[in-house]
C-alpha positions in Angstrom: 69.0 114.0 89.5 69.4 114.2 85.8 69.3 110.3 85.4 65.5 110.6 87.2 64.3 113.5 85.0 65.6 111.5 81.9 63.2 108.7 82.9 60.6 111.5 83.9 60.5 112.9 80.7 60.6 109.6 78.7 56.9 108.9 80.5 55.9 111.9 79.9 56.8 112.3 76.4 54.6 108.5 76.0 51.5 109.8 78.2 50.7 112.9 76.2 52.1 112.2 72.5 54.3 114.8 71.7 57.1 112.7 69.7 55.1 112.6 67.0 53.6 116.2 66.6 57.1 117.8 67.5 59.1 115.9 65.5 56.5 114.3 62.9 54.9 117.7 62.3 57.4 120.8 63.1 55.8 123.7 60.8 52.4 122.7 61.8 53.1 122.9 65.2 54.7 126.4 64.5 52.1 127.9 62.5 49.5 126.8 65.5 51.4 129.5 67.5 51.5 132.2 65.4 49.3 135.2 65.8 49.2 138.2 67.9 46.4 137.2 69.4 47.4 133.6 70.6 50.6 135.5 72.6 48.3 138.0 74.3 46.1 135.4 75.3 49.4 133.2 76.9 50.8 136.5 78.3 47.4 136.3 80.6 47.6 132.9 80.9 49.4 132.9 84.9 49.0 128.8 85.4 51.1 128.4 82.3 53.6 130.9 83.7 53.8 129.3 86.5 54.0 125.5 85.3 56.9 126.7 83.0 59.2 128.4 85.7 58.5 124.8 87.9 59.7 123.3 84.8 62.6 125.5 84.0 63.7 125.3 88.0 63.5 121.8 88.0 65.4 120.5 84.7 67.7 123.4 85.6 69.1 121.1 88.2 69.8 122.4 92.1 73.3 122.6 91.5 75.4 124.7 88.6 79.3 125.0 88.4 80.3 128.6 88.2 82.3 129.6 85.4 81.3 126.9 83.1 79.7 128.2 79.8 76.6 126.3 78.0 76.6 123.3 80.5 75.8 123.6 84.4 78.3 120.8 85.3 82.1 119.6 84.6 82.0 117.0 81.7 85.9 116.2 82.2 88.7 114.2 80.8 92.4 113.3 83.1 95.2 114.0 81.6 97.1 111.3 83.0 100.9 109.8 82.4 101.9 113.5 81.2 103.1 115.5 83.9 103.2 112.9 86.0 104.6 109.6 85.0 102.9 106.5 85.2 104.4 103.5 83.2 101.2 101.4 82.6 99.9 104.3 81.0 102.6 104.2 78.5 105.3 101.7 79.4 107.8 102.5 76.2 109.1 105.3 78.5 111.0 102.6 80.4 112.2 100.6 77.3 115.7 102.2 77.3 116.5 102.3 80.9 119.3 99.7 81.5 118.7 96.7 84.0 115.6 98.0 83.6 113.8 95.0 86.0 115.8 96.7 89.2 114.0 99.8 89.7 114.0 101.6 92.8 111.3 100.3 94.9 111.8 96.3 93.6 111.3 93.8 95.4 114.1 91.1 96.0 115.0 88.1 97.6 118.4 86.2 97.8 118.9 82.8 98.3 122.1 81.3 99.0 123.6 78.3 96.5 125.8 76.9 98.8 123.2 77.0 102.1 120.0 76.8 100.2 118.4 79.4 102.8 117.1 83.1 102.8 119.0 86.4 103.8 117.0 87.4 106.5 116.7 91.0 108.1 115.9 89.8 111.6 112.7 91.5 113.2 112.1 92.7 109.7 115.1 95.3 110.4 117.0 96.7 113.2 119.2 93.9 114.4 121.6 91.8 112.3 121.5 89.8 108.7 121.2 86.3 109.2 121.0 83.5 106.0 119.0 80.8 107.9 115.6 81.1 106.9 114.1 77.7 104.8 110.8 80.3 102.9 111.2 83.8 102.5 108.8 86.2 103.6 108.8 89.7 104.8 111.5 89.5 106.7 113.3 88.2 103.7 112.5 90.7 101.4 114.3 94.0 100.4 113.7 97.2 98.4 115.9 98.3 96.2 117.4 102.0 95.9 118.9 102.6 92.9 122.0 104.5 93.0 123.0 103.4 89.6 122.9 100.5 87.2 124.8 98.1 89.1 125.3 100.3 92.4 122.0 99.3 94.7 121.2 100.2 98.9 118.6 97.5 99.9 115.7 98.4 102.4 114.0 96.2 104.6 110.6 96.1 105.5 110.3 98.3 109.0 112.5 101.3 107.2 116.1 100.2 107.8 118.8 99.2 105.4 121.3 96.6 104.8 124.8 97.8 106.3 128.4 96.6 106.2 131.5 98.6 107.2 133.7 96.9 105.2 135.9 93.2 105.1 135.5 91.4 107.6 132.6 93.6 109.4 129.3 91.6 110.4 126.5 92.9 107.9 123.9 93.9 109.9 120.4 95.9 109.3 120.7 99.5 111.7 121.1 102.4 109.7 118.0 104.4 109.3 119.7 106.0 106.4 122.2 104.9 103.0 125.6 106.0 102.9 129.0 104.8 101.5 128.2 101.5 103.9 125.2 100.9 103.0 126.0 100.8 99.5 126.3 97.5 96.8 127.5 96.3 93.9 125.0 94.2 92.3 126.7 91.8 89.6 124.8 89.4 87.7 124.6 86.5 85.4 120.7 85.3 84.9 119.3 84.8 88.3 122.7 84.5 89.9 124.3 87.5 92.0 127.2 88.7 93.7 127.0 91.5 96.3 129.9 93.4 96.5 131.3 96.1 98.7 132.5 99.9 97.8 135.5 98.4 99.2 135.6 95.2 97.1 135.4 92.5 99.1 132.1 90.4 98.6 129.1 89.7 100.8 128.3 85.7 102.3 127.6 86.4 105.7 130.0 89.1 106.4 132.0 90.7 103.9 135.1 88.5 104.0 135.0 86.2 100.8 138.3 85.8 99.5 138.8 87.0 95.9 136.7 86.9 93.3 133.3 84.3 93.9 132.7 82.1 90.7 129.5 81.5 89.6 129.5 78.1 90.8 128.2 76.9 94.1 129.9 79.2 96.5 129.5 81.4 99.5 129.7 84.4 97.7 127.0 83.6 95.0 123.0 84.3 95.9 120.1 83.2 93.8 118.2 86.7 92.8 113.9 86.6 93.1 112.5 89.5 91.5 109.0 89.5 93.8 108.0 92.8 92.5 108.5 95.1 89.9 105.3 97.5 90.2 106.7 101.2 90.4 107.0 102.8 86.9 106.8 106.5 88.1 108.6 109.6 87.8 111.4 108.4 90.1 112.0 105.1 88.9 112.2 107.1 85.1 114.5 109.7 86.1 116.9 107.7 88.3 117.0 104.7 86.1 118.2 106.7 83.4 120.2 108.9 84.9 119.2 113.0 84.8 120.7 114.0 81.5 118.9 110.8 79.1 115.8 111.0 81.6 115.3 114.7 80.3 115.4 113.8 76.5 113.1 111.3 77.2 110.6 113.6 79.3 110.9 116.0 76.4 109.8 114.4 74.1 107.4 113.0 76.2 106.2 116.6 77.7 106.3 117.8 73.9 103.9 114.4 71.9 101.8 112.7 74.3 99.2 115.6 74.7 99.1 118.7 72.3 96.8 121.2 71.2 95.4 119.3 68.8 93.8 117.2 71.7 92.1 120.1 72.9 90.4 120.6 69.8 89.6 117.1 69.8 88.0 117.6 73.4 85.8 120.8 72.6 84.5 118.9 69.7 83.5 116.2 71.5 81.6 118.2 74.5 84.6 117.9 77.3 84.3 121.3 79.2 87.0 120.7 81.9 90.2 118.5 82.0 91.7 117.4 84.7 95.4 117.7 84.8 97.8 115.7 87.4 101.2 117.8 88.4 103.9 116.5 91.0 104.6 118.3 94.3 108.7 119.3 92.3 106.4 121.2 89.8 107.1 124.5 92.1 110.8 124.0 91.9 110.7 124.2 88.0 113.0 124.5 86.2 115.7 122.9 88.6 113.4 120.3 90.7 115.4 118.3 93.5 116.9 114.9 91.9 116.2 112.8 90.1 113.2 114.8 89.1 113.3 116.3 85.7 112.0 120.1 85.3 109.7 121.3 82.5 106.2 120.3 83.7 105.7 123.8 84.8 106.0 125.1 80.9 103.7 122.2 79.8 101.2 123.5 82.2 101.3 126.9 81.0 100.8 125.4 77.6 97.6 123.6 78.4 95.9 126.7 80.3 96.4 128.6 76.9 95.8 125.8 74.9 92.5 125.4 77.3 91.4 128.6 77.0 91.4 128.9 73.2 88.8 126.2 73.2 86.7 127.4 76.5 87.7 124.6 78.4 88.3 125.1 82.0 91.2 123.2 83.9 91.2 121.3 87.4 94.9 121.7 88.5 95.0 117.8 90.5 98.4 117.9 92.6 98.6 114.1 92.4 102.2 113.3 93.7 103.1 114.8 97.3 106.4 114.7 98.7 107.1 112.0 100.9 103.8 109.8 98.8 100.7 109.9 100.4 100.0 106.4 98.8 103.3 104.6 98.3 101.6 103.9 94.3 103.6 105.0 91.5 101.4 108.1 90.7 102.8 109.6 93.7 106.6 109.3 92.7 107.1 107.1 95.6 110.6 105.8 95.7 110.1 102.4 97.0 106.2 102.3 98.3 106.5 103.8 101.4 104.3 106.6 102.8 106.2 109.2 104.5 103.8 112.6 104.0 101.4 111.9 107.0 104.0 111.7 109.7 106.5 114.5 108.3 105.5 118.2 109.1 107.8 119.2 107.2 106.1 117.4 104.3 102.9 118.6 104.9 104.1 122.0 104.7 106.2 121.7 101.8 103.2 120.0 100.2 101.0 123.5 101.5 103.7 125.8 99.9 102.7 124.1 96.6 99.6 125.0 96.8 100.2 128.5 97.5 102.5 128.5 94.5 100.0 126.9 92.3 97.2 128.9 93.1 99.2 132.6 93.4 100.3 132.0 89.3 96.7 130.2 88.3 94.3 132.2 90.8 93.4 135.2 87.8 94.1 133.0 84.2 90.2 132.5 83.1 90.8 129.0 82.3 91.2 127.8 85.8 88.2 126.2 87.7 90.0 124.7 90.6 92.7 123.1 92.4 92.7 119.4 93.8 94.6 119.3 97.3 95.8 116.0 97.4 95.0 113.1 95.1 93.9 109.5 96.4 95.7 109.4 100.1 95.3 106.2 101.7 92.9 105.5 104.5 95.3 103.0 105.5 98.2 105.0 106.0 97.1 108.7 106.3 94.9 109.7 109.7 92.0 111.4 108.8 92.9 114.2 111.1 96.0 115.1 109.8 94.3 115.1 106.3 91.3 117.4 107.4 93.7 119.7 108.9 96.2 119.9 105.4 92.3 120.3 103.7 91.4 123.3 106.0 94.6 124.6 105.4 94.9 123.9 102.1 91.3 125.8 101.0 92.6 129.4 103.3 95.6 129.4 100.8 93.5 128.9 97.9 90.8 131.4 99.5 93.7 133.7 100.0 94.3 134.2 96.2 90.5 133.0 95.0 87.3 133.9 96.5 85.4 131.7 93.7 87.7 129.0 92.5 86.7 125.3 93.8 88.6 124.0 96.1 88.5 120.0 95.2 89.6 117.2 98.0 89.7 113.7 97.8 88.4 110.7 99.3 90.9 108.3 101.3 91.7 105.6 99.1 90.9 101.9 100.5 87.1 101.4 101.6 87.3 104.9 104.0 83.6 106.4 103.6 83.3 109.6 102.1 80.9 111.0 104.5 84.0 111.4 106.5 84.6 114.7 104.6 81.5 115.9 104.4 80.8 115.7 108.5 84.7 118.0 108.9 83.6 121.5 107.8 86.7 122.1 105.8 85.2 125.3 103.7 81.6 127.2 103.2 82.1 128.3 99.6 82.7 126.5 96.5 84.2 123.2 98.1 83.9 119.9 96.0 84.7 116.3 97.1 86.2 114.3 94.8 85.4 110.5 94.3 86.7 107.4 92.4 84.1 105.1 91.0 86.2 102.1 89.1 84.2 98.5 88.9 87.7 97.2 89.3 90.8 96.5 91.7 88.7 94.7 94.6 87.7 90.9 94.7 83.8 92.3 94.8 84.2 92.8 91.2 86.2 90.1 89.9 83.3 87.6 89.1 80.8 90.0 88.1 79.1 89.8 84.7 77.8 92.5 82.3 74.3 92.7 83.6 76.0 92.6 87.3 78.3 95.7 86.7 75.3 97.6 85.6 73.2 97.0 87.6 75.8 98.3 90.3 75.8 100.9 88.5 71.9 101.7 88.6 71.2 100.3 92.3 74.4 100.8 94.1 76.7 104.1 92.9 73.4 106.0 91.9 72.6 105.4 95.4 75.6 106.6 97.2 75.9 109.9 94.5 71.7 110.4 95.5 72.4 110.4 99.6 76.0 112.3 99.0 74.3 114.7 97.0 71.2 115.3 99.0 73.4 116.3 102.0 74.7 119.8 103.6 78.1 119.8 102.1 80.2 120.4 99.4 79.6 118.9 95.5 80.4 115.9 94.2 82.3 115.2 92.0 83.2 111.6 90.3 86.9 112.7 89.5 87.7 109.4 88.2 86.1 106.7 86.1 86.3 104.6 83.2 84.9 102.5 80.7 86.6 99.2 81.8 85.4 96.2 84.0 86.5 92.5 84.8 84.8 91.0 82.1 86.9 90.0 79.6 84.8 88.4 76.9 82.4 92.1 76.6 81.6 93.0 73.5 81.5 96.3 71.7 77.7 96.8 72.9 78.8 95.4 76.4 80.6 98.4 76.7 78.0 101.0 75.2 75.9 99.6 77.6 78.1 99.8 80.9 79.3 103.6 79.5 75.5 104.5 79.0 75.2 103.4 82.5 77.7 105.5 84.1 77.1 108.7 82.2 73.6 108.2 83.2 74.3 108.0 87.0 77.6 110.1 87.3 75.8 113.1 84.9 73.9 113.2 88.5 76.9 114.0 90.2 76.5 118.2 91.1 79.9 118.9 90.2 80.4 116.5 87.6 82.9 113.8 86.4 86.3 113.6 84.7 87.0 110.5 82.5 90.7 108.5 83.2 92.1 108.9 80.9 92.9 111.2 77.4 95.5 108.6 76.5 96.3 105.0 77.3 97.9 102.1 76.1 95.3 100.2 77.2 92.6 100.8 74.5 89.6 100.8 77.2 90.9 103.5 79.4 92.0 105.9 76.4 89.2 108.2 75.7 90.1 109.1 72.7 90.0 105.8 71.3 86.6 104.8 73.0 85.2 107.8 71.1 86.9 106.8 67.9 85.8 103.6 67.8 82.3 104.2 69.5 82.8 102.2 72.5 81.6 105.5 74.5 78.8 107.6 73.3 78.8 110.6 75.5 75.3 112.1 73.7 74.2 115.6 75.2 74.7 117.2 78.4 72.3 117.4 80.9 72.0 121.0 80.8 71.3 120.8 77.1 69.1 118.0 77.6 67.0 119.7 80.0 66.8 122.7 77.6 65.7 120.1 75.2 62.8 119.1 77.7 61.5 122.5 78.7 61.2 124.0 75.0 59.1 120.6 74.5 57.3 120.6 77.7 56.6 124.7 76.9 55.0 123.8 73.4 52.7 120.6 74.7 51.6 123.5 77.2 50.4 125.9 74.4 49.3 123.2 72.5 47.0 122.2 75.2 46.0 125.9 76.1 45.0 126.3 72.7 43.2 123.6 72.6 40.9 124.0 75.3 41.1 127.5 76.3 40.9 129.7 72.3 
């Protein structure tokens, strides 16, 4: 709505000339109004009354965020890879974690030297270990738990893991979950492995090799494939480091990576909201489960204070559930597997944080709302079972807040967010939360600068138009960024394609939230695109509309006087 009244305004400000006696002429224009007389005569005046409340409703906007002061909607910055760990945001967290390439949730494949085939799970898991496979695929693939540096239980791909009872047992792939037998030493030299027992004997097809394997060609020695290595969150952190290193290392973290300082940098810059990620263990502080590391709840309590000192308002975003409601690394997933749909016991456990969140944040006046769940998949999470943890989620919230918003998310992975707006989840104060990124799908790969923005323009300022035109709750773009696939864009390139999204997304009638503060990656770090000028954020529509009614007001009196005195 504010992108169209922008263009409004710009024809009108052509069609009737007032650039240049506003800001050519200011005093004259102000000493044309002074006068009893000319004020008794407007006072009477009922059509220019009338034309300026239009006006005033209109730039106004349909839609204002309570509790914001001086702008009507949420002009919002993440604070990601803080409280919730996510290693591409800054990957020197992980630099000092030994065997640091055999994380939990890796993905490995072993070949042995001696057959020059695959250890294969049959059935993917649930039947016995086989090496007889020629090309590795599923099947052939395991996920590694990390139990410690050289101590690993692999998973295979249905859920089960890699078992053998000791020497001369059969190794087989049955138990649904890692004990002593399920355990392995890992030893390695380069890409070459042995996998030993807790009892010491070592792995070829059962665990009967006698003595000590060389690292020759032998039965006992397996070629190592690292497939994948994507899971750099709080649980690969804490367990590859082991609890007491992992907690200096969150410290100082926790303590450097955002401060007060970056709140002052935020107000001066016209952020009015951030947006701040917490993990599910949060509510156990200070003595989370393992491996998770306690002190996120104090750092939180820091950033509501630090908030409020600079009158900016804070989205609490629980972004990591127990059990993952993604399998991504922002979810402290283990190994990439979602258990939180089909565990009621994680459901409620992820319910009793959000009554634990809300009961200590409901009164502080920096609070503006909670975020139920961040990013669940449409792939793996039933919309059903996530409309019923929504309903129950926004009571809870309800029960300690009759006005803070109550902020769910969009499945992840093509769902359509329609979905949300069609299940009557709350009446008051509910926001949906979206992710616009021109990035991680093929549709984007080949586009060029003039194609991302045009998107931008025809397609996402299309979807936030019929989204925010229906019965429902806000909008609210919770994510975005000022990054693409275009890697030869230039620093204009990317004024342009930010000027495109704060055009459209200012639309939004809740607002947006930038990811993120701070990144490694100079494109997604805020600060630095405001630094450097990369982003130019201008005014807020609120302000802006201001801007246009005092202007529209005085072409009015000019023209009154004109014709009418």
């Amino acid at each position: 709505m504010a992108f169209g009244l922008s263009r409004l305004w710009t024809r009108f400000q052509q069609n009737i000339n007032i650039t240049g006696i506003w800001k050519g002429k200011p005093r004259a224009c102000l000493q044309a109004f002074e006068g009893p007389a000319f004020f008794m005569e407007l006072g009477f005046s009922k059509w220019v009354c009338a034309f300026l409340l239009c006006c005033w409703l209109i730039f106004s906007g349909a839609y204002s965020v309570e509790g914001l002061r001086g702008d009507s909607k949420v002009r919002g910055v993440n604070l990601g890879g803080w409280l919730v760990v996510e290693g591409w945001i800054k990957p020197s967290l992980f630099d000092g974690i030994p065997n640091g390439d055999m994380l939990d949730g890796t993905e490995v494949q072993f070949r042995s030297v001696t057959l020059q085939k695959y250890v294969c799970a049959e059935n993917g898991g649930g039947s016995n270990v086989t090496v007889g496979r020629d090309v590795a695929s599923s099947w052939e693939t395991f996920k590694l738990w990390r139990v410690s540096e050289s101590r690993f239980q692999l998973r295979t791909s249905k859920g089960q893991f890699i078992s053998c009872d000791g020497e001369g047992c059969s190794v087989s792939a049955t138990a649904e979950y890692p004990s002593t037998s399920e355990t392995f030493f890992i030893e390695r030299k380069n890409s070459r492995v042995h996998i030993k027992l807790e009892s010491g004997a070592y792995l070829q097809l059962s665990g009967d090799y006698p003595g000590m394997p060389g690292w020759d060609e032998n039965a006992g020695t397996f070629e190592m494939t690292i497939v994948a290595n994507n899971l750099h969150g709080d649980y690969q952190l804490a367990n590859g480091y082991g609890h007491n290193e992992a907690k200096k290392v969150l410290k100082r973290h926790r303590n450097s990576f955002i401060t007060f300082e970056d709140f002052k940098f935020l107000h001066r810059n016209g952020i009015n909201t951030v947006r701040i990620p917490v993990g599910w263990w949060i509510a156990s502080d200070p003595d989370p489960p393992a491996p998770f590391i306690g002190g996120t709840l104090v750092a939180l309590d820091d950033a509501f204070s630090w908030a409020q000192a600079y009158d900016i308002k804070c989205i609490i975003d629980l972004h990591a559930a127990p059990g993952s409601q993604n399998g991504m690394e922002h979810s402290a997933s283990r190994d990439g597997f979602v258990g939180w749909p089909t565990s009621p016991d994680y459901i409620s456990q992820t319910l009793d944080v959000v009554d634990f969140l809300a009961s200590r944040y409901a009164t502080h006046p920096a609070l503006l709302g909670i975020e139920l769940l961040n990013e669940p998949s449409a792939t793996t999470v039933p919309l059903d079972t996530l409309v019923s943890f929504y309903m129950r989620g926004y009571q809870i919230v309800r029960k300690y807040s009759p006005t803070a918003y109550v902020i769910i998310c969009q499945r992840i992975g093509n769902a359509d967010p329609l979905e949300l707006y069609q299940a009557n989840i709350g009446t008051h104060n509910l926001v949906v939360d979206l992710h616009f990124y021109s990035l991680f799908d093929t549709f984007f790969v080949n586009m060029s600068t003039a194609d991302n923005i045009q998107f931008i323009y025809k397609s996402r300022e299309a979807q936030l138009q019929a989204l925010n035109s229906s019965n429902g709750p806000l909008v609210f773009i919770g994510e975005w960024v000022n990054e693409w696939n275009v890697t030869t864009g230039s620093q204009t390139d990317y004024q342009e394609f930010g000027k495109a999204q704060l055009e459209v997304y200012n639309a939004a009638s809740f607002g947006w939230a930038y990811w993120t503060l701070k990144n490694d990656r100079q494109h997604w770090d805020f600060e630095w695109n405001i630094k450097n000028n990369y982003l130019q954020l201008g005014e807020s529509p609120n302000k802006q509309s201001l801007n246009s009614l005092m202007l529209i007001g005085i072409t009015c009196a000019r023209f009154y006087l004109h014709h009418f005195l």
